[in-house]
C-alpha positions in Angstrom: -30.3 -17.9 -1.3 -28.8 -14.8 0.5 -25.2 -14.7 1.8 -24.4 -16.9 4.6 -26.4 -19.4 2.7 -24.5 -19.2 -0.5 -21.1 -19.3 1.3 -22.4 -22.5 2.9 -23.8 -24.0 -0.6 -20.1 -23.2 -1.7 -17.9 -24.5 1.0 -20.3 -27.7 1.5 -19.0 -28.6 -1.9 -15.4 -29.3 -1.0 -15.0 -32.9 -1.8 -18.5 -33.7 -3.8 -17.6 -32.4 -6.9 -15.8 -34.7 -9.6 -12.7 -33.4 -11.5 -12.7 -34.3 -15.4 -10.3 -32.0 -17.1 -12.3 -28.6 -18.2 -15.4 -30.5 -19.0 -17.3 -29.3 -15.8 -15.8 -25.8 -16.1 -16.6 -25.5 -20.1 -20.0 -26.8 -19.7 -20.9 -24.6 -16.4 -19.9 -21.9 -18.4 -21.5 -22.2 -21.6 -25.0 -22.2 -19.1 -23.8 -19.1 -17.8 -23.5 -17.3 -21.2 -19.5 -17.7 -21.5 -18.6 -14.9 -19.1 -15.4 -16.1 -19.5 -15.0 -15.1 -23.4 -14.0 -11.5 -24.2 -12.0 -10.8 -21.0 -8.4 -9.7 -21.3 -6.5 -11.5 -18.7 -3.1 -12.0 -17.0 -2.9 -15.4 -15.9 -0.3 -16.3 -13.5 0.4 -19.8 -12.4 3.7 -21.3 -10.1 4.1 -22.6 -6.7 5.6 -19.4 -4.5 4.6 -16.1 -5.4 1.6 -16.3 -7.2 -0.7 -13.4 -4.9 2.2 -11.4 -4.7 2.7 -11.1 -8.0 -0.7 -10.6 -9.0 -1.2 -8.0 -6.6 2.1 -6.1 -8.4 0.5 -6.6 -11.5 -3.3 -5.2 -10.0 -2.0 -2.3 -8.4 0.0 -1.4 -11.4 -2.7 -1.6 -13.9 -5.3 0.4 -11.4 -2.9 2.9 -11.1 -3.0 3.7 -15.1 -6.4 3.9 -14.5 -7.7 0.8 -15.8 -10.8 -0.9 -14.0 -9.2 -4.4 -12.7 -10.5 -7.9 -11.8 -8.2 -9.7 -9.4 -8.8 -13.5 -8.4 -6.7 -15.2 -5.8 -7.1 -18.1 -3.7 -7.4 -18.9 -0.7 -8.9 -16.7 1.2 -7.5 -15.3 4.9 -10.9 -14.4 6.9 -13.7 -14.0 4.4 -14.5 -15.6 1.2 -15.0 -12.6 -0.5 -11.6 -11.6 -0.6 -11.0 -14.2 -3.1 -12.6 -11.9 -5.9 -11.9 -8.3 -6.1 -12.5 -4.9 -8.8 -10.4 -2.0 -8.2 -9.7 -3.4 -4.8 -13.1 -3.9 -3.6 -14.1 -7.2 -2.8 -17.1 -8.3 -4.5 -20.3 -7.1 -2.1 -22.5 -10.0 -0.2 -25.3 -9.2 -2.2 -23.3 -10.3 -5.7 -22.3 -13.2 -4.4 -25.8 -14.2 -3.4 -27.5 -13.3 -6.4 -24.6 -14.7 -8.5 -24.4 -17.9 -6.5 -28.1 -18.4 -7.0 -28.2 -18.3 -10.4 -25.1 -20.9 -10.6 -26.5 -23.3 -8.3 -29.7 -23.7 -10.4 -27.3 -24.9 -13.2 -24.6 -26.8 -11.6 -27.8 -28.7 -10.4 -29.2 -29.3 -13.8 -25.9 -30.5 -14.5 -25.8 -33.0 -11.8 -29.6 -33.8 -12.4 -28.5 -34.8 -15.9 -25.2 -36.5 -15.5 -23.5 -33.5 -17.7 -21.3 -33.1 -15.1 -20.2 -32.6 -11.2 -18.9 -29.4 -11.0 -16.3 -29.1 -8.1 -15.7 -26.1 -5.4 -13.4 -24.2 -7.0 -15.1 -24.7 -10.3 -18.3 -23.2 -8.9 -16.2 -20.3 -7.4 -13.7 -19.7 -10.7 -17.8 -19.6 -12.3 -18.9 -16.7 -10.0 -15.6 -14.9 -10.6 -16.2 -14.8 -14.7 -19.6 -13.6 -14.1 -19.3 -10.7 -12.0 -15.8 -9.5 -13.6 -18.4 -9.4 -17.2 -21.3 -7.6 -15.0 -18.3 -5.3 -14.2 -16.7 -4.7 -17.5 -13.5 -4.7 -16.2 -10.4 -3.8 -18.6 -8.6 -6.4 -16.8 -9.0 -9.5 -15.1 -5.5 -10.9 -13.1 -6.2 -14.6 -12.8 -4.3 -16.2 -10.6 -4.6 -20.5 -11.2 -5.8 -22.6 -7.8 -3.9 -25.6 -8.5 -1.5 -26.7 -11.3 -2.4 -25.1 -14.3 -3.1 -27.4 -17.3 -6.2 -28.4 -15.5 -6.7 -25.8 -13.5 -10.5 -24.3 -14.0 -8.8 -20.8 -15.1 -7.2 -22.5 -17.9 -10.3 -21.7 -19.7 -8.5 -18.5 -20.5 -7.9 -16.9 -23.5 -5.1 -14.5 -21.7 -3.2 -11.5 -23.2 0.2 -12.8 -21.4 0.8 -16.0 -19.2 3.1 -15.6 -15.7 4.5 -18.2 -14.8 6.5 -18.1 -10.4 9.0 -19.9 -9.1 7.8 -23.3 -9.0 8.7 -26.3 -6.3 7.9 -29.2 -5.1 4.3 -28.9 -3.6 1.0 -31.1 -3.6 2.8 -33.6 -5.2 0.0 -36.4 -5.1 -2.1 -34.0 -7.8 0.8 -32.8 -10.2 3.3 -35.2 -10.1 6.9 -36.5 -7.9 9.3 -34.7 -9.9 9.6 -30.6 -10.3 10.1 -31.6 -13.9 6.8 -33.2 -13.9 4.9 -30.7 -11.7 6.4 -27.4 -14.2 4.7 -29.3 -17.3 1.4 -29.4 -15.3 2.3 -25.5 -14.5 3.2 -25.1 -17.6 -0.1 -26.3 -19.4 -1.5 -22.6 -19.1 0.5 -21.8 -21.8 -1.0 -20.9 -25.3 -0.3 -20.6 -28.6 1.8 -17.4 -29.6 0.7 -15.7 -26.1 3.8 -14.1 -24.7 5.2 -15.7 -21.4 6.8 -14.1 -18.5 9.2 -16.6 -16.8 10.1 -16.1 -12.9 13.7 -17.0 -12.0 13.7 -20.7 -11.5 15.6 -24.0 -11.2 17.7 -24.5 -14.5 15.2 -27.6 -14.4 12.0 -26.0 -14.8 13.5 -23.3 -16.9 14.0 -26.4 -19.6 10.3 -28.2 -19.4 8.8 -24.0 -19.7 11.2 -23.9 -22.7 10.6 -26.9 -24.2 6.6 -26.1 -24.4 6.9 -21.9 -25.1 9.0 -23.3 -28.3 6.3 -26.0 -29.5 3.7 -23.6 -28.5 5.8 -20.9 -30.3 4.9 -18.5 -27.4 7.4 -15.6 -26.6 9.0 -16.1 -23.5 10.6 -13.5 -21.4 13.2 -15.3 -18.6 13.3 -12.6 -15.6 16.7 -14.2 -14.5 18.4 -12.1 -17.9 16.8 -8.9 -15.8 19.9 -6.9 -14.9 19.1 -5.9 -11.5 21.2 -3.3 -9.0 20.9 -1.3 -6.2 18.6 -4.0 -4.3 18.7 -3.1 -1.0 16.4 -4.7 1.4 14.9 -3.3 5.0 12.4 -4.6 7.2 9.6 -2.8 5.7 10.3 -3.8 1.8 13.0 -3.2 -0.4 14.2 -1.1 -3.5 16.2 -2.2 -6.9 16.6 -0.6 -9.8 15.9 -2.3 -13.2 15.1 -2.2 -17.2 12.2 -3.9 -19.6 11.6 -3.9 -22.7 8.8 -1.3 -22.3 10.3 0.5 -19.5 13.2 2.6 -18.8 15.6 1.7 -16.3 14.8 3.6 -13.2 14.5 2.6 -9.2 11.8 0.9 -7.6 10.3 1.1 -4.2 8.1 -2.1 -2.6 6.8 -2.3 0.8 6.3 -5.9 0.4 9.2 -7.4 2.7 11.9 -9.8 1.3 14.2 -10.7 -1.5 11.9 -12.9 -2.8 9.4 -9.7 -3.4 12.3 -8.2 -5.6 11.6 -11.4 -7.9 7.6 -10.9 -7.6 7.9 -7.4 -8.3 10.8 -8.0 -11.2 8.2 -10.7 -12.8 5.0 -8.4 -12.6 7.3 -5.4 -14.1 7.8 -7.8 -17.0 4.5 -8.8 -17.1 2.8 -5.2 -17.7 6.0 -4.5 -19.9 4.4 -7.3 -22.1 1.4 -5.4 -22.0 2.7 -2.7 -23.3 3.3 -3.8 -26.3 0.0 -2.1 -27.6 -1.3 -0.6 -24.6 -0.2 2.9 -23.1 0.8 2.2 -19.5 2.4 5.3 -17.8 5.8 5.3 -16.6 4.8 7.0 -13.3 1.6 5.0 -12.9 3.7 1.9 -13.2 6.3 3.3 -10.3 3.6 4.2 -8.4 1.3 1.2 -8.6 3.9 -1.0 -7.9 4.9 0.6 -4.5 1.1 0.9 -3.0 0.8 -2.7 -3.7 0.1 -4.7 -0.3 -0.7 -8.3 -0.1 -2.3 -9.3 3.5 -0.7 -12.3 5.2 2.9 -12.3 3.7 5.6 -10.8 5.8 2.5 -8.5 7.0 3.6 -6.3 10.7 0.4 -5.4 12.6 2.3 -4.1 15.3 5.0 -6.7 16.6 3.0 -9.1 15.3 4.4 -10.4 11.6 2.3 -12.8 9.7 3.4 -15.0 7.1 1.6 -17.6 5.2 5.3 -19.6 4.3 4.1 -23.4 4.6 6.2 -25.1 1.8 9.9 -25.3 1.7 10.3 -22.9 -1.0 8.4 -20.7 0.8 10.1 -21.1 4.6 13.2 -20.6 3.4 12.4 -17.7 1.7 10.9 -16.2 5.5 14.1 -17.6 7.2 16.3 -15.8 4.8 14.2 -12.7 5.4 14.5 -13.0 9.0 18.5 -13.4 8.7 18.5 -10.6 6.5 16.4 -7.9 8.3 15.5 -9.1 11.6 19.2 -10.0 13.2 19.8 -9.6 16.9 15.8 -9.2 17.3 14.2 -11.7 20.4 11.3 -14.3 17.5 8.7 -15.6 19.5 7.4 -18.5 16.9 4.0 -19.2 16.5 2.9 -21.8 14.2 0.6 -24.5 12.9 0.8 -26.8 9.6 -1.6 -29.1 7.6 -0.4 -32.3 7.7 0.1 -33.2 4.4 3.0 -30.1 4.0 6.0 -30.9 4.1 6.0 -30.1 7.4 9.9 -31.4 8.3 11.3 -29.4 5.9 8.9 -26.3 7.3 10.5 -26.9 10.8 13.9 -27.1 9.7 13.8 -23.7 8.3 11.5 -22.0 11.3 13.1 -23.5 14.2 16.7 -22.2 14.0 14.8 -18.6 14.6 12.8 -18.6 17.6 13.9 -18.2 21.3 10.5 -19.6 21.8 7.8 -22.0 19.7 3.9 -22.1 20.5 2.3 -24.9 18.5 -1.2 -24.5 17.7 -3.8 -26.6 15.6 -5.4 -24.0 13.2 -9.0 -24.5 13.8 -11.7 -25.9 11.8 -9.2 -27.4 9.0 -9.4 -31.7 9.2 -6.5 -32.2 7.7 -4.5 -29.9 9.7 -1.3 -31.6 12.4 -2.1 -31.8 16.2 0.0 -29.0 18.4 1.1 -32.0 20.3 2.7 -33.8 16.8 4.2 -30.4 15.8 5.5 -29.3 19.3 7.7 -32.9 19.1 8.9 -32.4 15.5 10.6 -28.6 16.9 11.4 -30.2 20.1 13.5 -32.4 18.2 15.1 -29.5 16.6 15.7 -26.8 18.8 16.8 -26.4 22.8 14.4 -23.5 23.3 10.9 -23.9 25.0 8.4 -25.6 23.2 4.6 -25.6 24.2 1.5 -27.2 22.3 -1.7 -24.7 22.6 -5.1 -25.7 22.7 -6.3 -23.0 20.2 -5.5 -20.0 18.4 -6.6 -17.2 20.3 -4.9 -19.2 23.8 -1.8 -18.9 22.0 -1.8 -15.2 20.9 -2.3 -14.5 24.1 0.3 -16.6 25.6 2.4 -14.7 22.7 1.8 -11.1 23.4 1.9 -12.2 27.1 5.4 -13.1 26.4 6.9 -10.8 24.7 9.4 -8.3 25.6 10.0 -4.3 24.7 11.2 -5.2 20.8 10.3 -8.8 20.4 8.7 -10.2 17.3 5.5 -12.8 17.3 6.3 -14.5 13.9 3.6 -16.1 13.0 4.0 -19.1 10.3 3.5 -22.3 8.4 0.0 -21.8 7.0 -2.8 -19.5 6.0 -5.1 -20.5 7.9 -3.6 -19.9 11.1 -2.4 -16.4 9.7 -6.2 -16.0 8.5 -7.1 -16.7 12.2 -4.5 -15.1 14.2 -5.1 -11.9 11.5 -9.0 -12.1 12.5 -8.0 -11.6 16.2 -6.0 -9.1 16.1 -8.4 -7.1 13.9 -11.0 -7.8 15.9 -9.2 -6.2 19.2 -9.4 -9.7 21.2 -6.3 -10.8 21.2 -5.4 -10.8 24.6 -7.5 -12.2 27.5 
């Protein structure tokens, strides 16, 4: 297969595959050679924060000079992006070769009845394989969905992350934030050291309750003493102390208080490290403040993206906008999946705008009608509300729109920042 063929073979596997707990991902594997075995990982699971954090924790650890896997999910424009080694993203030839090779066995398996192996299964399998080929000294895993039986949790890791969890896909891990931290929880392993984001006293007690019958160290971020946060519209600074490393002050140019918390639980997470690896202090300052994550309080001009589609995660932009973005004209543009909690999502996004442009982010079946959305804000708010027939139609009525200091926030999934990113990359983002 070559690339565009590969990249079809993968995505035409979203809903074929068959989910039976690590069976398919074990048994994939073991054809593959266990590409899996002998890597030293970070694994990182939650609801909010994951990417952020793990690109902290990247940036860090390339910055001390170590070669580093990273593996997110999902992607913004291009597939590859999901896969990276010292910040590359893994070339289209790799993933052609590679994705050869797995299809021959994931067919063997289905052949045979050994097993179904599902999308992200297939794409977890081509990220093992080429972080081996690349030796890397690291590999920062970040879990698709849940944890417990998430195809990462495969994992033999060096220290398990766990973000701020909340009350998302609920149909897969459970109805209750108690019941959706165990299934987050489940990447935790015997006597590995945890790293525990500042959470809801609730979740706090089911990560507890397993780090002690796992008797796995934990490390709660919320006993971090933190001062000096101050927070702009560009990122923020705080100063802080870890086990491993000194109390000093720390510069981010990811935007929010909610980056302070990524940045305070990837701090803790390489402090773990350090517990017999030599991580320099300045290496660790340094890494930490080149770290960008596309798609997450990203400017490209007036133009701020933000992926913020659950209600942990819009309240966490609204805050940021109260915080740093007073007295400035929001021009909202946005689009949800339906099966967000997409009332919540509005509650927090349409007290901001002086304008809303409802969109339908394209290609994605399961995503709301602009029509559907534009009542839900119309509902809410007394400023103008319009329903667009597509993305680049509603940039353009956007920029078109907007004044000397306005903002175009754009918000409410990933897809539509993906899209809107594309076109404005691309230069065609006005007619």
């Amino acid at each position: 297969m070559n690339y565009e063929q590969s990249v079809a073979y993968i995505h035409g596997k979203y809903g074929k595959g068959v989910k039976v707990g690590l069976e398919n991902m074990t048994r994939l594997l073991a054809r593959l050679g266990d590409p899996h075995k002998g890597l030293r990982c970070i694994h990182v699971a939650g609801t909010n924060g994951k990417g952020s954090t793990c690109a902290f924790i990247d940036s860090m650890l390339r910055a001390a000079g170590a070669r580093v896997g990273l593996y997110t999910s999902p992607f913004l424009m291009r597939y590859n992006e999901r896969m990276r080694v010292d910040g590359a993203e893994i070339p289209d030839e790799t993933v052609a070769r590679l994705t050869t090779r797995i299809e021959k066995e994931v067919r063997a398996m289905e052949e045979s009845g050994e097993g179904f192996p599902t999308v992200f299964e297939i794409g977890t399998a081509l990220m093992f394989c080429w972080f081996a080929e690349e030796k890397v000294d690291w590999a920062v895993v970040e879990v698709g969905l849940g944890g417990r039986l998430d195809p990462t949790n495969v994992l033999d890791p060096a220290v398990c992350v766990v973000t701020r969890i909340g009350l998302d896909h609920m149909k897969v891990l459970g109805d209750t934030i108690e019941k959706i931290a165990a299934e987050k929880g489940g990447i935790i392993k015997k006597g590995v050291p945890v790293v525990l984001q500042r959470q809801d006293p609730r979740v706090r007690g089911v990560i507890e309750g397993i780090c002690r019958e796992k008797r796995a160290p934990l490390f709660d971020c919320a006993e971090v003493p933190l001062s000096d946060v101050r927070l702009d519209e560009r990122g923020a600074r705080f100063a802080a102390a870890f086990p491993h490393i000194r109390r000093q002050e720390f510069a981010i140019c990811l935007c929010g208080r909610h980056q302070v918390d990524n940045a305070v639980t990837a701090l803790a997470a390489v402090s773990a490290l350090m517990d017999g690896h030599c991580i320099p202090a300045a290496a660790i300052s340094q890494g930490l403040a080149a770290a960008r994550w596309p798609g997450r309080l990203e400017w490209m001009d007036n133009v701020l993206l933000d992926g913020a589609h659950n209600p942990q995660g819009a309240a966490a932009l609204a805050d940021y906008a109260r915080a740093c973005l007073s007295g400035r004209r929001i021009l909202l543009l946005t689009g949800m999946m339906a099966d967000k909690d997409v009332a919540h999502a509005v509650d927090a996004f349409a007290p901001l705008a002086a304008s809303v442009l409802c969109v339908r982010p394209e290609r994605m079946a399961r995503a709301m009608p602009a029509q559907d959305l534009a009542a839900l804000y119309r509902e809410r708010t007394g400023a103008p509300v319009q329903a667009l027939p597509d993305t680049r139609s509603a940039l353009c009525a956007a920029k078109q729109s907007a004044g000397p200091g306005d903002i175009i926030l754009v918000c409410g999934s990933l897809y539509l920042v993906g899209e809107v990113r594309r076109l404005l990359l691309s230069g065609n983002a006005v007619a």
